[in-house]
C-alpha positions as CSV (number, residue, x, y, z in Angstrom):
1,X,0.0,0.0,0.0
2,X,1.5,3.2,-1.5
3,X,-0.9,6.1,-0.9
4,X,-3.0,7.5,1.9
5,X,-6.1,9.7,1.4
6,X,-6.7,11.8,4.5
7,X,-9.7,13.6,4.6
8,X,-8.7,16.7,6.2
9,X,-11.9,19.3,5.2
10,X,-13.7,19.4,8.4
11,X,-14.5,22.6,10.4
12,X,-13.6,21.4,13.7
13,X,-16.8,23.4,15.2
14,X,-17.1,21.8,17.8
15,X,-13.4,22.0,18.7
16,X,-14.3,26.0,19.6
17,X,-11.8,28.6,19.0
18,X,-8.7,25.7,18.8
19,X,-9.5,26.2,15.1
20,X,-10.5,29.3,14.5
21,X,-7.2,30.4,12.5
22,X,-6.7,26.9,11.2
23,X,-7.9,23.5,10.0
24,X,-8.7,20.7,12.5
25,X,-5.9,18.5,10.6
26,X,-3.1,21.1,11.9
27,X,-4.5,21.4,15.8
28,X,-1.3,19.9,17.8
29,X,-1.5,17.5,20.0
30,X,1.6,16.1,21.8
31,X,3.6,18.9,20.0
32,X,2.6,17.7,17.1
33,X,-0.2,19.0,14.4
34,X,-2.2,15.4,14.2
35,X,-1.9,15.5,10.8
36,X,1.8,15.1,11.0
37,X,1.1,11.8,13.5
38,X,0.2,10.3,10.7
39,X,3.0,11.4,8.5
40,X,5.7,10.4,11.3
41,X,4.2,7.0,10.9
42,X,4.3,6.3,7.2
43,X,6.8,8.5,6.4
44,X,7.1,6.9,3.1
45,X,3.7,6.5,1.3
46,X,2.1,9.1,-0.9
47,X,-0.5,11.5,0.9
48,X,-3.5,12.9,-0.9
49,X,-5.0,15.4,1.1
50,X,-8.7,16.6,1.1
51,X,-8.9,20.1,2.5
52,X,-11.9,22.8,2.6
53,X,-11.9,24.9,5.7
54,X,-8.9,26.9,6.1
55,X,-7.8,25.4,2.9
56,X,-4.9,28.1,2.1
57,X,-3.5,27.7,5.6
58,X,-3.2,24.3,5.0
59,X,-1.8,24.3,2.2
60,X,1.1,27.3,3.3
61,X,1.9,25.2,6.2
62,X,2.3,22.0,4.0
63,X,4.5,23.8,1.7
64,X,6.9,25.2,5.0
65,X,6.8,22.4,7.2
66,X,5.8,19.1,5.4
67,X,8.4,16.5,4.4
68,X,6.5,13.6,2.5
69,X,5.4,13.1,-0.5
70,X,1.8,14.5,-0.6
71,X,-0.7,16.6,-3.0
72,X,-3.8,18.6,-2.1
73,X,-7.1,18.5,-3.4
74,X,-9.5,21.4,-2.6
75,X,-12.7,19.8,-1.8
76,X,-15.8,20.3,-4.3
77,X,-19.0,19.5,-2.9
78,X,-19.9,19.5,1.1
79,X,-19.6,16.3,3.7
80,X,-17.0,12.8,4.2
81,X,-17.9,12.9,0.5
82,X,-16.4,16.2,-0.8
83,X,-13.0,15.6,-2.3
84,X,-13.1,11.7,-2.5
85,X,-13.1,11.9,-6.5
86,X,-10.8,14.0,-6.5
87,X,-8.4,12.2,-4.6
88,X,-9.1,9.2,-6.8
89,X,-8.2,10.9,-9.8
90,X,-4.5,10.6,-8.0
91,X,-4.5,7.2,-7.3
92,X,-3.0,4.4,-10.7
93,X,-5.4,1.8,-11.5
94,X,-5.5,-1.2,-9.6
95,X,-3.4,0.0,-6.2
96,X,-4.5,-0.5,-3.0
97,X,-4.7,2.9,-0.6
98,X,-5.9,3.7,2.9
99,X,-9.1,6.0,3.6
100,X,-8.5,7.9,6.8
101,X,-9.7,10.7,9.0
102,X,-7.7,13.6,10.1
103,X,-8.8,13.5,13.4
104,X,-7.6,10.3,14.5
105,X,-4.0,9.7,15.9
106,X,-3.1,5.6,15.5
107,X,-1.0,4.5,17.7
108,X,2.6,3.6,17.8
109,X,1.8,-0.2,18.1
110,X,-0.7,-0.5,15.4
111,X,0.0,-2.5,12.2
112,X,-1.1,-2.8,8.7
113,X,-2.9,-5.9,7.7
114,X,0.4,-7.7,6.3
115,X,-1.6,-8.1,2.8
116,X,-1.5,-4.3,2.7
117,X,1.9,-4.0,4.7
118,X,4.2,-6.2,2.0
119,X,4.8,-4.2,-0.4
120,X,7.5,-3.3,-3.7
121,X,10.0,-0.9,-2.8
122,X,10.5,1.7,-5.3
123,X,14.0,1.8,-7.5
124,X,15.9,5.0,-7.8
125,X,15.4,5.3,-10.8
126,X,12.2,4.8,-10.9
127,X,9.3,7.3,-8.3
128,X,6.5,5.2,-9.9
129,X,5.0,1.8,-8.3
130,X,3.4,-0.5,-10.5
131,X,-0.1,-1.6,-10.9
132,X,-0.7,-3.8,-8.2
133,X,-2.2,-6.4,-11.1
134,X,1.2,-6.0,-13.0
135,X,3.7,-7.5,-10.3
136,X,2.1,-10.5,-9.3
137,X,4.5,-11.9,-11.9
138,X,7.7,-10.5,-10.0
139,X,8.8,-13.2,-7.8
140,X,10.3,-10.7,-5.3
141,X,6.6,-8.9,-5.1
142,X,3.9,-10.2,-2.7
143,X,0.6,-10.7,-4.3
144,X,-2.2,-7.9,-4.3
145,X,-4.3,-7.4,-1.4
146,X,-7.6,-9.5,-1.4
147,X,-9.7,-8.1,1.2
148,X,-11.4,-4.2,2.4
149,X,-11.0,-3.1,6.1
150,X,-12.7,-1.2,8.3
151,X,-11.4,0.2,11.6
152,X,-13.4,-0.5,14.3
153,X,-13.1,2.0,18.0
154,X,-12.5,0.3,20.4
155,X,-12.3,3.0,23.0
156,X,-14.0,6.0,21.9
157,X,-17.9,6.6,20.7
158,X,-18.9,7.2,17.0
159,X,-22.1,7.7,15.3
160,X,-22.1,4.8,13.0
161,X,-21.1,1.1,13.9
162,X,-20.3,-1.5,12.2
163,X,-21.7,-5.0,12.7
164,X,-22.8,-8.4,11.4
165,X,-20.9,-7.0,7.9
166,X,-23.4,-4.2,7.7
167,X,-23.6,-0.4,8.8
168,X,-26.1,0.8,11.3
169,X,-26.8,4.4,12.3
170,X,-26.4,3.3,16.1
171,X,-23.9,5.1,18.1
172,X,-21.3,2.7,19.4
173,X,-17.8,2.6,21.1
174,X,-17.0,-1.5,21.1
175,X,-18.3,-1.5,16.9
176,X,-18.2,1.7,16.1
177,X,-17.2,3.3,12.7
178,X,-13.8,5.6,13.3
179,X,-12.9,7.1,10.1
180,X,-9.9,4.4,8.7
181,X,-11.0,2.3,6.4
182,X,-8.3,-0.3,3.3
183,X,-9.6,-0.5,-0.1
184,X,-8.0,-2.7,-2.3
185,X,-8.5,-0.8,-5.3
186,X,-10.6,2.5,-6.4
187,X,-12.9,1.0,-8.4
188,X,-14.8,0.0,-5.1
189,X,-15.4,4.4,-4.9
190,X,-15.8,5.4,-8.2
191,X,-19.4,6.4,-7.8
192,X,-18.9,8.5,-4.9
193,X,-20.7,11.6,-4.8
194,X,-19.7,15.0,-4.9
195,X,-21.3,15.9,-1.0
196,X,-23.0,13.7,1.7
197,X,-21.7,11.2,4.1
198,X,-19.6,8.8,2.9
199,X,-21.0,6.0,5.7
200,X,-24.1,6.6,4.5
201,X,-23.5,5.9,1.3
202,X,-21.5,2.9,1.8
203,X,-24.2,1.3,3.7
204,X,-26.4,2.1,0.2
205,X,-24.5,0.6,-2.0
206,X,-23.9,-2.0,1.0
207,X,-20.2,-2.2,0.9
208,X,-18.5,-5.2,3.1
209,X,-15.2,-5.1,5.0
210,X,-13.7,-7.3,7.5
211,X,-12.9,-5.4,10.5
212,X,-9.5,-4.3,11.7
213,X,-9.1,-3.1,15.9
214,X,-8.4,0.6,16.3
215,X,-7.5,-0.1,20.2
216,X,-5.1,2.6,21.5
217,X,-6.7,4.8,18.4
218,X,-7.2,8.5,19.9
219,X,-10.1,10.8,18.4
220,X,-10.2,14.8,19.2
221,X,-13.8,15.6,17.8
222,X,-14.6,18.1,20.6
223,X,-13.3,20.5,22.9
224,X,-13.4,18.9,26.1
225,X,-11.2,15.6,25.1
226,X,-8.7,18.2,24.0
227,X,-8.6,20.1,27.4
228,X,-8.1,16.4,28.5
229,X,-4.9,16.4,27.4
230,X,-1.1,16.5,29.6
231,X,0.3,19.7,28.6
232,X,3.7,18.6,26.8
233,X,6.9,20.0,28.4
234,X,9.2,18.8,25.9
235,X,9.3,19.5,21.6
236,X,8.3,17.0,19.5
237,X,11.8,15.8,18.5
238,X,12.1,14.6,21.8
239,X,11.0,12.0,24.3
240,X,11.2,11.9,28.3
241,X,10.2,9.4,30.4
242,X,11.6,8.9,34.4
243,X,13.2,6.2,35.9
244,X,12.8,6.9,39.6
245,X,15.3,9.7,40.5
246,X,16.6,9.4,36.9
247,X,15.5,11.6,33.7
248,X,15.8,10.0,30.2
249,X,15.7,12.2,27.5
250,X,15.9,10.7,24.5
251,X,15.9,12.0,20.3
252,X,13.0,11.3,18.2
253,X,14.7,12.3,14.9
254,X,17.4,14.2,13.0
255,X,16.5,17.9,14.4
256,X,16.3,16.0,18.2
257,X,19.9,13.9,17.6
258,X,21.8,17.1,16.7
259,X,20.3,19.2,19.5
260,X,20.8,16.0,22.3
261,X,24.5,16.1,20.8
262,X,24.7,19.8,21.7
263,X,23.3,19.5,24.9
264,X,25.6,16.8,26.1
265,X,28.7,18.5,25.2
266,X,27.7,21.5,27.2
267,X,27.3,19.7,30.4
268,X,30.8,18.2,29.3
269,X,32.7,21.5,29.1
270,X,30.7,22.6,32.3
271,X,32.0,19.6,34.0
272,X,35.6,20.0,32.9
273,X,35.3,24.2,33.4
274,X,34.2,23.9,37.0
275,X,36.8,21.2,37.9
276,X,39.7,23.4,36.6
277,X,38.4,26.5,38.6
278,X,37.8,24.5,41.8
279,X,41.6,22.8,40.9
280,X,43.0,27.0,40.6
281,X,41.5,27.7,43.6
282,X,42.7,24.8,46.0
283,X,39.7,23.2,45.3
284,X,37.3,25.9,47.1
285,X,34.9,26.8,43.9
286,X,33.0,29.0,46.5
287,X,35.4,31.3,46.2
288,X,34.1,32.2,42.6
289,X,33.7,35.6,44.1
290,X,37.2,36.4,44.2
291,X,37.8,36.5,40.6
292,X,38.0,39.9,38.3
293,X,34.8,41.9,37.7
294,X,33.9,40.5,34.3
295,X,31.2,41.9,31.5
296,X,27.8,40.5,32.9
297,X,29.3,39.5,36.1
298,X,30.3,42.6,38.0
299,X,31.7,40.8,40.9
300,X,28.3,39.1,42.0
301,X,29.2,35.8,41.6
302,X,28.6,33.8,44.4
303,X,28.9,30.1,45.1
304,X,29.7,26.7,43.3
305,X,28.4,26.6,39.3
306,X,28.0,23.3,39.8
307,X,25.1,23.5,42.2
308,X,23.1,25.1,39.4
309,X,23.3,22.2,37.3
310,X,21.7,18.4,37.3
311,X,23.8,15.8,37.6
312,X,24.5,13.8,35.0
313,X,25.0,10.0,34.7
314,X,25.4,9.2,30.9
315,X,24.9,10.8,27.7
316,X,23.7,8.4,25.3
317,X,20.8,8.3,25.3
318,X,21.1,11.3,28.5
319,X,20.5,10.4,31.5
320,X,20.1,13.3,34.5
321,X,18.9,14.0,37.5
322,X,15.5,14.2,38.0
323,X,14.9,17.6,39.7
324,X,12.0,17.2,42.6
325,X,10.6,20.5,41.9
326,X,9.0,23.2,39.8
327,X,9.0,24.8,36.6
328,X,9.7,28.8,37.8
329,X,6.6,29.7,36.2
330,X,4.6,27.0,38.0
331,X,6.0,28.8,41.6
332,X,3.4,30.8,43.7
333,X,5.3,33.3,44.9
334,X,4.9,37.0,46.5
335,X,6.8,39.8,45.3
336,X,9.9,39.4,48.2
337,X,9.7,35.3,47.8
338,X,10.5,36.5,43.6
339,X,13.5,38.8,44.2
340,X,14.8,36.2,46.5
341,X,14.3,33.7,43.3
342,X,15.9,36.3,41.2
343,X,18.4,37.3,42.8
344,X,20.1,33.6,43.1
345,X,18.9,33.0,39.3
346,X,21.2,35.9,38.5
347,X,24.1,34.6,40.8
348,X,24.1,31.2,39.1
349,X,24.4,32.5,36.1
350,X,26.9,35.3,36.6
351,X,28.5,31.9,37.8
352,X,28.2,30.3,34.8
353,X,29.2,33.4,32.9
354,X,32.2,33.8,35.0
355,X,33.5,30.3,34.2
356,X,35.7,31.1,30.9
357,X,36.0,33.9,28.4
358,X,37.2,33.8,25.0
359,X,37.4,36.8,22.0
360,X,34.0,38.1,20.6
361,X,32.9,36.6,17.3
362,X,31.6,39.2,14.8
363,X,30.4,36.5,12.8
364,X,28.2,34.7,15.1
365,X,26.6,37.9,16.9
366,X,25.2,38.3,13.4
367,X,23.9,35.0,12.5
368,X,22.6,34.1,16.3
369,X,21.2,37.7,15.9
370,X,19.9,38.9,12.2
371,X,20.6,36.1,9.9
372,X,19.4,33.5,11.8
373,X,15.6,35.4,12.5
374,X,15.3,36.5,8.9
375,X,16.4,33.0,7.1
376,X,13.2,31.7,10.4
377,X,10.8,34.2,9.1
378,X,11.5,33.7,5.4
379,X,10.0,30.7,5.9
380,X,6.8,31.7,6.8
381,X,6.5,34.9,4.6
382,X,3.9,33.1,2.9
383,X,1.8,31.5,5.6
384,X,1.1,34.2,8.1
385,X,-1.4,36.6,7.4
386,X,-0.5,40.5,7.0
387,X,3.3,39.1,6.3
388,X,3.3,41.1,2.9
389,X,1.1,44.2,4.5
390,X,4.0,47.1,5.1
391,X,1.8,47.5,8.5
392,X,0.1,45.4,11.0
393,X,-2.2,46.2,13.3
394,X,-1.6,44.1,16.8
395,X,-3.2,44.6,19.8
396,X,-4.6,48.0,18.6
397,X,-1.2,49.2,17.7
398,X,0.2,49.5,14.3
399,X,3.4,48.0,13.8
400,X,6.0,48.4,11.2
401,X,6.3,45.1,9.2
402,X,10.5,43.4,9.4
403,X,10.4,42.5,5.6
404,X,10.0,46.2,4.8
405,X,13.0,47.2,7.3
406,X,15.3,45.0,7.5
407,X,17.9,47.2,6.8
408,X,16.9,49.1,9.6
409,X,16.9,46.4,12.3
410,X,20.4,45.1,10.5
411,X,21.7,48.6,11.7
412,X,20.6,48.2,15.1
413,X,21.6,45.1,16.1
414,X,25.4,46.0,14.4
415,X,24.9,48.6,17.4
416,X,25.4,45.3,20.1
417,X,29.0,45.3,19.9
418,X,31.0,42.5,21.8
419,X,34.6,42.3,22.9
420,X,34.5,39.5,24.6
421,X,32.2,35.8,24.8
422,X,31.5,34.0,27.9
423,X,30.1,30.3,28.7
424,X,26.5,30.7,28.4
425,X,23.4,28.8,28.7
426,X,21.8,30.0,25.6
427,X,17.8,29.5,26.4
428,X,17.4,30.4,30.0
429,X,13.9,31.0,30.2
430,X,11.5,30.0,32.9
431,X,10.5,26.6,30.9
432,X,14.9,25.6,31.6
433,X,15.1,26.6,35.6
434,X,13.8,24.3,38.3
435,X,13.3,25.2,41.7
436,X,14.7,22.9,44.2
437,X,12.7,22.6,47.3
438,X,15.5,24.7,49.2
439,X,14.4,27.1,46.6
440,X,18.3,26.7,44.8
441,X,17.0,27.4,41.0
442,X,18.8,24.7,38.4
443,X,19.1,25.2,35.1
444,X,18.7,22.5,32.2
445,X,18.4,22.3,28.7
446,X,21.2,24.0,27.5
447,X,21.7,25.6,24.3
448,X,25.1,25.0,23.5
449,X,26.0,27.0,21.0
450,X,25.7,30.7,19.9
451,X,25.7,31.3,15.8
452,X,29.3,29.5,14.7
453,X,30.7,29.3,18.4
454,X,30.3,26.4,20.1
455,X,29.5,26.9,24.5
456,X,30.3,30.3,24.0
457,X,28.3,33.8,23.4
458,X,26.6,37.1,23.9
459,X,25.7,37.4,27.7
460,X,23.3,39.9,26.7
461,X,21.6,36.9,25.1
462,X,21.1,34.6,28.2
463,X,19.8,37.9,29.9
464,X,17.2,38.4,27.0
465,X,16.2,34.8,27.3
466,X,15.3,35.7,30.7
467,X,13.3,38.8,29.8
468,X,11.4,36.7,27.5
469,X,9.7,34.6,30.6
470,X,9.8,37.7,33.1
471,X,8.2,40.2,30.7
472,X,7.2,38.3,27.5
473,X,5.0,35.7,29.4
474,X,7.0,33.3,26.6
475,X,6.3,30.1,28.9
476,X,2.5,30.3,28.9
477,X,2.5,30.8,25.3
478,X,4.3,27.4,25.0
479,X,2.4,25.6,27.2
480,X,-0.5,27.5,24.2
481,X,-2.2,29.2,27.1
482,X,-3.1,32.6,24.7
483,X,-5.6,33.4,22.5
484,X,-4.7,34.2,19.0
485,X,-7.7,36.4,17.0
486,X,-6.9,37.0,13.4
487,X,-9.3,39.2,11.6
488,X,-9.5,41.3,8.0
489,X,-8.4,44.3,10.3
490,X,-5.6,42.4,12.1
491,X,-4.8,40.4,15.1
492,X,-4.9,40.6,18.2
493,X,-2.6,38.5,20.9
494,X,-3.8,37.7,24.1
495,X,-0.7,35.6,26.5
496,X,-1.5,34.4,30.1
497,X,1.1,35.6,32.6
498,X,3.6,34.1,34.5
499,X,3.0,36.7,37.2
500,X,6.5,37.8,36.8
501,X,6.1,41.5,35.0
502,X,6.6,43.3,38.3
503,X,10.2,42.0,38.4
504,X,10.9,43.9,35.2
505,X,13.2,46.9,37.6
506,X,14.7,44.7,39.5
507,X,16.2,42.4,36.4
508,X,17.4,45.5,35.3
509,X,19.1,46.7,38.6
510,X,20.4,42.8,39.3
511,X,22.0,42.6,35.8
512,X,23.3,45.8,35.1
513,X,21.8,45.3,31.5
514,X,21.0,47.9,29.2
515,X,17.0,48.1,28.9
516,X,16.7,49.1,24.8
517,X,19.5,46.5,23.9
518,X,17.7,43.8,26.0
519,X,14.6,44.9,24.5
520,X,15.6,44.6,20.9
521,X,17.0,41.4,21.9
522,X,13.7,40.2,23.0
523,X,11.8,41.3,20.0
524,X,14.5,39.1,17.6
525,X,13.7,35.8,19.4
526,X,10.2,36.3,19.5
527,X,10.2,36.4,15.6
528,X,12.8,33.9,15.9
529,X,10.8,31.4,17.6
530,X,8.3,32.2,14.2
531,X,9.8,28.3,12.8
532,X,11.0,27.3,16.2
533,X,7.4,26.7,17.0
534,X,6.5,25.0,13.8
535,X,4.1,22.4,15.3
536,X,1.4,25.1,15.8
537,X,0.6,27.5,13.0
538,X,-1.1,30.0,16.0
539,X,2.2,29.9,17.6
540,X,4.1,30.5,14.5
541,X,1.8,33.7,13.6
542,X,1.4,34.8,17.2
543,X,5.6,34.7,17.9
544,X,5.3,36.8,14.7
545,X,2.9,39.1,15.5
546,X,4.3,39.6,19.2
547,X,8.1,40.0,17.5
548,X,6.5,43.2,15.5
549,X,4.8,44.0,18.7
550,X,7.9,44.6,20.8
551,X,10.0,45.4,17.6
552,X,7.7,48.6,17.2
553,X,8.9,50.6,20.3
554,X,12.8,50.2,19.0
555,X,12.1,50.8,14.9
């Protein structure tokens, strides 16, 4: 089985504002747009998309973020039905090809029928399959498939079930009808019409499957099973489970192996920076205090690095610590209980800082800081709305659009000169600093890298990444608590708070940072996390929209 038709044209209505800006097919769940669930698992087959609502969205996102082999019908007529003839028309004679529903997420232990899982493998030289009735001959081929399927839920209610090799329009979750169904050819759907339900009309023209188990099979028709869901700590290129008072983290794919890579030689150097300061200092790293006033540091640092990291037990796949505490922005505190927090957050990493300098690297402060955001946000030029205007209005407030001045944010950020790079962590925010329960804040997830330099960077950047929770809320709108409204007249941008704003004077007065360089700084990774946050197209357009936001009061 070569191709998959996914019909992908619902409204998602009852799914509420979740898809107000986009097509139920690109809703995330698990950091991942369900759509793209089913991609990760056949990554090789052919998709033929169905799309109607949202249809342009869809189709922009495809075109930035999708890669598999898929085309995109735009639906004619209205129901299950729309589209299927269309989709068809893509299909060769005589070749088998699944039927699914966007909504549903399979799950990672469900198989094929093995008469629709043997299959040729393409030649290079060759990006077309056979007809399935042509390479019975081949010895090396398995024969055709014999037989049409039908999932059946197992754990979730439909309208329609399935039993006794007949439809019935009885609501059901042990028979019911889930949206996945194996046709052997496309003959069997030739005179599918233009709008209706496709169930319906199966059961008229009394169409016979044997049944295939969708147990594990998750559906998200409706707003409340989505609200159901764990919020998901972690990006989709990653997995982390706990062993008792051990963290696994492990890489899902390409983008997940580099970045694990990164992260494990940082907490390398670390290890071997801290243990040649403690060996120049007798051994006594708490006297990290002593050492020159350094830029970012200004004599405040206090105390061992090392107690602001995990400990780490083995690298491949990671293995760490697993901190008994809280995400920063999950910590009730009062105002005195936060500059007590803040004031050690900015110790360990002056600490951190303070642990090795080397020279400045022109070259890297302009691709961590310009190059990088603009080669991000070339990527969705075409898929967020207004990207082309010369003005957006956000949150009531017109805002000078980056592809018209680029040039002018090029000259300001050539204005953040650097002399000298230090160790940093790269992506401080809230989301990377635990609170022990002695209230000692530890930092994880490290960056490692800033542009072409490899542990070392900009301090002004770890600073901004701090910002970015304390002002810019960033955490909640990763954890998607905000409210995105995109109209004809603009958008308007709406982020929970981390409670944290109030500490905006007293980041300032702790770091000795420069308020309109840390500002612009913040307004570049907001657009920067434009592609960073792929796996939610109101992420990617609100991280835009709040970039031009910020970027407004420096332009």
């Amino acid at each position: 089985m070569e191709y998959i038709i996914v019909q992908a044209g619902g409204k998602g209505t009852r799914l509420g504002h979740l898809t107000q800006n986009k097509p139920k097919a690109l809703l995330p769940v698990e950091n991942l747009p369900m759509l793209f669930h089913l991609f990760r698992k056949y990554p090789d087959r052919r998709f033929i998309i169905i799309a109607d609502y949202q249809k342009e969205v869809l189709r922009e996102y495809l075109a930035a973020f999708a890669d598999v082999k898929y085309q995109i019908v735009d639906a004619e007529g209205t129901g299950t039905c729309a589209g299927i003839r269309q989709a068809l028309s893509l299909i060769p004679d005589r070749q088998p090809f699944m039927l699914i529903w966007s909504d549903l997420i399979l799950p990672e232990e469900f198989r094929l029928p093995k008469e629709y899982e043997d299959r040729e493998v393409p030649t290079e030289d060759s990006d077309k399959q056979a007809p399935c009735a042509d390479v019975s001959a081949k010895a090396d081929v398995m024969k055709c498939p014999q037989n049409d399927y039908i999932g059946i839920s197992a754990a979730f209610p439909c309208r329609w079930s399935y039993r006794d090799g007949g439809f019935k329009e009885e609501p059901s979750c042990e028979n019911g009808v889930a949206g996945f169904f194996l046709f052997t050819d496309k003959s069997k759907l030739q005179d599918t019409p233009f709008s209706g339900e496709l169930v319906r009309w199966m059961q008229s023209e009394g169409i016979r499957f044997r049944e295939i188990s969708l147990a594990g099979t998750r559906e998200f028709g409706l707003l409340e099973e989505y609200r159901r869901l764990e919020r998901v700590k972690c990006r989709p290129f990653n997995r982390i489970t706990i062993e008792g008072d051990v963290l696994v983290k492990e890489a899902l794919d390409a983008q997940g192996g580099v970045l694990a890579k990164r992260e494990c030689a940082w907490y390398d150097k670390a290890e071997s920076l801290i243990a040649g300061q403690a060996g120049d200092m007798g051994g006594d790293v708490s006297r990290a205090d002593t050492l020159p006033d350094r830029r970012g540091c200004h004599g405040r640092c206090q105390g061992n690095p090392g107690a602001f990291l995990p400990a780490i037990y083995s690298k491949n796949p990671l293995k760490m610590e697993y901190i008994r505490g809280q995400n920063l922005y999950e910590c009730n505190l009062d105002r005195e209980g936060k500059q007590r927090v803040l004031r050690k957050l900015v110790s360990a990493l002056d600490a951190i800082h303070d642990l090795e300098q080397v020279p400045a690297d022109s070259f890297s402060m302009k691709e961590a800081y310009y190059r990088k955001t603009m080669d991000r946000l070339s990527r969705v030029e075409d898929l967020v709305p207004f990207a082309r205007d010369r003005e957006i209005l956000i949150n009531g407030k017109k805002c000078r659009n980056v592809f018209f001045h680029k040039r002018e944010l090029e000259k300001k950020l050539e204005q953040l000169t650097c002399t000298q790079f230090c160790f940093i962590h790269g992506d401080c925010t809230f989301s990377n600093l635990l609170l022990r329960e002695d209230g000692t804040p530890v930092l994880i997830d490290p960056r490692g890298y800033f542009g072409f330099t490899d542990f070392y960077g900009d301090v002004r950047y770890d600073w901004a990444k701090l910002y970015y929770s304390i002002v810019g809320n960033y955490d909640r709108f990763n954890l998607k608590d905000f409210r995105l409204d995109i109209t004809e007249q603009g958008a308007t941008l709406d982020i929970s708070s981390n409670h944290w704003e109030d500490m905006e004077e007293d980041f300032f007065e702790l770091t000795g940072a420069e308020k309109e360089e840390i500002r612009l700084l913040h307004a570049i990774i907001w657009l920067s996390l434009t592609t960073y946050a792929w796996q939610d197209y109101d992420s990617v357009c609100g991280a835009f929209y709040n970039g031009l936001y910020y970027l407004e009061d420096i332009l």
